[in-house]
N, C-alpha and C positions, 0 to 999 in steps of 0.2 A: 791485631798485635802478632807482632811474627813469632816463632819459637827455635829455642834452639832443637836440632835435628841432624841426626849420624848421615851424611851426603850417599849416596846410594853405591850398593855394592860393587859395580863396578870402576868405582874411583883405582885407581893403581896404589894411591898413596895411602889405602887402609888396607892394613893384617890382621887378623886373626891370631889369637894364641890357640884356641881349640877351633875345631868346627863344630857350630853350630854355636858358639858364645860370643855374649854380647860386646860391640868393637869397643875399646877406649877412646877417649877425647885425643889421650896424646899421639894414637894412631894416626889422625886425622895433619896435616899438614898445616903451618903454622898463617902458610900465605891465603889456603884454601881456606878456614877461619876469620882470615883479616877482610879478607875480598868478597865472599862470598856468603857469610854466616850474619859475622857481628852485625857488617852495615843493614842487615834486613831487619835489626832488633830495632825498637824501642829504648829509654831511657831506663824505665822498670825493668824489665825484662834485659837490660845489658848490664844492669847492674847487679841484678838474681846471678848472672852468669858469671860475673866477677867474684860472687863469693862461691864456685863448686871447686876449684884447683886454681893452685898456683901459677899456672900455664896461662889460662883461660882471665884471670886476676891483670895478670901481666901484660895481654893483648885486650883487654875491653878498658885499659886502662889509658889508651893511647888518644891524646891530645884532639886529632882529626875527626875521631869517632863522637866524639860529646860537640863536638863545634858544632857538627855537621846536623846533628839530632837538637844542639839549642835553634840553630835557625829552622830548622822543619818545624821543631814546636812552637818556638816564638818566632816570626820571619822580625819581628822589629829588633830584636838581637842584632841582626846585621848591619845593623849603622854601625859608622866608621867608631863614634864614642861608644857606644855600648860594647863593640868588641875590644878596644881597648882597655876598658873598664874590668871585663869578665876577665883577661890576660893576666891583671894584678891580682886576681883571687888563689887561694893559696894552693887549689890543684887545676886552675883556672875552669874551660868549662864544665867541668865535671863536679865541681863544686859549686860556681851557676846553680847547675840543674838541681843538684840536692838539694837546693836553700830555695827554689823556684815553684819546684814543681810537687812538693806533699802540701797535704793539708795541714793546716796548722793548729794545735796540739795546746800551744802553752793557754790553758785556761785560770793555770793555778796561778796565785800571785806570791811572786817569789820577797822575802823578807827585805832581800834589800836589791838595787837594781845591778848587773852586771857592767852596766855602761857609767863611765865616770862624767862628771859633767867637762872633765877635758881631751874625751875622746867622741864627743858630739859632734856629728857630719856638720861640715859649713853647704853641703848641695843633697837633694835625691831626685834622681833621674827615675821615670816614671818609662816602662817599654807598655805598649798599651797594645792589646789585637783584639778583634772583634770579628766572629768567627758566626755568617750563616748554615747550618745542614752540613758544617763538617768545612766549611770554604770561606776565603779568609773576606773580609769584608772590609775593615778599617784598620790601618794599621799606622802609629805616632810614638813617637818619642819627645818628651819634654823635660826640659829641667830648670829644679826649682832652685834659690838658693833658702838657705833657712837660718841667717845671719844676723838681717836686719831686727830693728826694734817694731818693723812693720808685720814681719811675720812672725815673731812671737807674742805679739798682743793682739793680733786680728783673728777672728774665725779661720779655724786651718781648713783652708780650700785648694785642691787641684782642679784646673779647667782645662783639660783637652784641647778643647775649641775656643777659638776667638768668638765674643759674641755675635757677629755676622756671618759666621763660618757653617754653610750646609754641606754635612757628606749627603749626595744620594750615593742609595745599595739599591742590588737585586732583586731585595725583598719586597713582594707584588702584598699590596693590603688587599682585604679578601671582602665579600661583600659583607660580612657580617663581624660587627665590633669586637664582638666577644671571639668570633675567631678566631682575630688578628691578635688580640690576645695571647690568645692558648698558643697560635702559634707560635710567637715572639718567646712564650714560655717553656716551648718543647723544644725547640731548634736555634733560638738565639745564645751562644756564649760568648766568655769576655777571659782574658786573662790582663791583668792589672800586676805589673811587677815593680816593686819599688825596691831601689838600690841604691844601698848608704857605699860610695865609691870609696867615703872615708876610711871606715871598716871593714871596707869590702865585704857586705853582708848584704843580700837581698831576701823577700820574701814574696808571695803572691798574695795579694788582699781580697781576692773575689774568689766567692763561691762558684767559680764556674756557669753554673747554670741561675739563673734567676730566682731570685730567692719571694719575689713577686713582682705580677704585672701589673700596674691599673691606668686605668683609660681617667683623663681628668675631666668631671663634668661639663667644667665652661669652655678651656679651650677646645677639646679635644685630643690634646696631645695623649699619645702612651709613652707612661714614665716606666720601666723594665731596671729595679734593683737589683743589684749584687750585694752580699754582705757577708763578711768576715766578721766574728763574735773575738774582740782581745780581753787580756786582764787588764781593767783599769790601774790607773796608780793608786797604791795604797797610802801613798801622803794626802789623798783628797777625799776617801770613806772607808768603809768596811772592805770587811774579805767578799762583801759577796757586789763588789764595785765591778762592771766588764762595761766595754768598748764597743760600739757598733762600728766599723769602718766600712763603710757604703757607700757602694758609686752606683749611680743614677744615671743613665742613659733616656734623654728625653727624644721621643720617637714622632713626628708627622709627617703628612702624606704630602704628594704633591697629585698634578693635574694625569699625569699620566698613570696612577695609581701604584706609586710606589712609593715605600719608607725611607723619609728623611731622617737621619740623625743631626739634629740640635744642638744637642748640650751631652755634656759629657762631663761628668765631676767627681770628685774622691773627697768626703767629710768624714769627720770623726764626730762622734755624738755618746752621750753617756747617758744613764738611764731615768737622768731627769729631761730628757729631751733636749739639753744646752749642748751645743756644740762646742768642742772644745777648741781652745786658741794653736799657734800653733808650736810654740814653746812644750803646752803640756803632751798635744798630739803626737811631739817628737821625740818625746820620753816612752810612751807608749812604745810609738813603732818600732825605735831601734831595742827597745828590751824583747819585743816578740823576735824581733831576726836571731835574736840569740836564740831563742827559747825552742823549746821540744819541737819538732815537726813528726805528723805522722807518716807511713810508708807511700799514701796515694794518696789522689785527692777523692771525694765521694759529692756529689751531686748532693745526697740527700741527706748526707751532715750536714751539710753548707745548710739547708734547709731546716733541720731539724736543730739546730745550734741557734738560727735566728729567730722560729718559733717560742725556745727555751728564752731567749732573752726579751722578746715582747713579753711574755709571761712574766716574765720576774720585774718589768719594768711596771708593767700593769698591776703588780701586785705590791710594789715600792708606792706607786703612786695613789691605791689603794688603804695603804697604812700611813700614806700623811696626811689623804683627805679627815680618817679615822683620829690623829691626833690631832689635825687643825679642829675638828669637830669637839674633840675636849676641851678645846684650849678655848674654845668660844663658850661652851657652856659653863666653867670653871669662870671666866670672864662673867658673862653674866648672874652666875651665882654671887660672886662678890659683888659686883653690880647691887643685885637686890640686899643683900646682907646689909652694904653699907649703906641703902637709900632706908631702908629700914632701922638701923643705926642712928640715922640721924632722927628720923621721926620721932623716935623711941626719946632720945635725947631732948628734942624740944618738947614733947607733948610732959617731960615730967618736970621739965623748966617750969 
């Protein structure tokens, strides 16, 4: 990550007010800043820069600067639609990236939702990158509409890939299973961006880095998930109701010992295991692009968030076995009560 840095003392264009005290920003030349500073930033880091002076505010604020940093960090940005789409956003891409690139935050569930059911997107454009050791490996854009009576009553599914569709990568499978593994788990990432064009709001749904690997015993494929932890809707449980939005990347080898990508998908799931339709799915995701985001994204929240929700899931599913389990004994109590009831009845007949 680059940092911002006073250019070295022999620039012409930096003064001194004392000798020996340290140079100001606004010493520094506004072009030598533009050309040579900002463009070496990051998105974090030009926007830390943004809030130290009003100078500094004014120059990392500039349209070309955030374009230039969405395609570095998403290259699928660069479609013709998706740069169109990021234009109508309301600092265009600079508001992109804020809505793109933190980790997302809203876990609380808010009382009532921010989005009316007359400002529901009729499309979401999906920018998808798949990224080994730092280097870009798959990179797609699709778009869904979300209109029909077919996608709000069907399981909400995004497919990347056409069913016959193989990417090969770079990625050499190693002689040992569990390697291929670990390594798909140390060096494989994903960034998943989905954008309501309606609202002009997007958000990123993947944890970055994999939130787990596993090898499937019969075929052999490796499945490598991503998961985003949301607030479910609270028209459908309690406050402590949340979302898994997970994409799955299904991984096989071919003959020259390299990793095929398969399948590629983005489901919503709640913590009875039901997947959700895509009506409800779409309530979900546009009330998160509203919602809190935090400053960065962290690997190991993303991890430690979907930890948190097997847990609670396993613990919900745990206290219904425990009431089904009363509910049969209570059964059976009455059971016997009444078979005994009647005996009781004839034998004084």
């Amino acid at each position: 990550m680059a940092s911002l840095s006073t250019p070295p003392p022999t620039t012409t264009t930096i003064t001194t007010v004392n000798e020996g005290s340290a140079t100001s920003i606004s010493a520094v030349h506004s072009d030598i800043l533009q050309t040579h500073i900002l463009t070496r930033l990051d998105g974090p880091t030009l926007a830390s820069a943004a809030c130290t002076c009003s100078q500094l505010n004014t120059l990392s604020s500039q349209e070309p600067l955030w374009t230039n940093i969405c395609n570095s960090t998403w290259p699928s940005t660069e479609t013709p639609r998706i740069r169109h789409v990021i234009s109508t956003f309301p600092n265009g891409p600079r508001s992109f990236f804020s809505d793109s690139f933190p980790l997302l935050t809203n876990l609380d569930l808010p009382n009532n939702s921010p989005q009316s059911h007359h400002n529901r997107t009729s499309e979401l454009i999906s920018a998808v990158d798949v990224y080994y050791k730092g280097n870009l490996v798959f990179s797609k854009v699709i778009e869904t509409e979300t209109v029909t009576g077919w996608f709000k009553c069907s399981p909400f599914r995004l497919d990347l890939l056409d069913p016959k569709d193989v990417v090969p990568t770079p990625i050499r499978l190693l002689d040992d299973d569990d390697d291929t593994c670990r390594d798909l788990e140390e060096h494989l990432e994903l960034s998943w961006i989905l954008i309501d064009p309606v609202g002009r709001r997007a958000m990123n749904v993947s944890s970055q880095k994999p939130v787990s690997v596993q090898r499937h015993w019969l075929s052999g494929e490796v499945h490598v998930r991503f998961a985003t932890i949301l607030a479910g809707d609270h028209h459908r449980g309690s406050s402590s109701e949340f979302v898994q939005c997970g994409v799955v990347i299904t991984c096989g080898g071919s003959q020259g010992r390299g990793v095929l990508i398969k399948e590629m998908s983005l489901q919503a799931e709640d913590m009875d295991g039901i997947h959700l339709n895509g009506k409800e799915s779409l309530v979900i995701l546009q009330r998160a692009m509203e919602g809190k985001k935090g400053i960065k994204r962290r690997e190991e929240e993303g991890r430690k968030r979907y930890q948190e929700f097997l847990e609670r899931k396993k613990e919900r599913k745990e206290m219904k076995l425990r009431t089904e389990r009363r509910l049969d004994m209570l059964c059976v109590a009455f059971g016997v009560l009444g078979f005994a009831t009647f005996w009781l009845f004839v034998l004084c007949r």
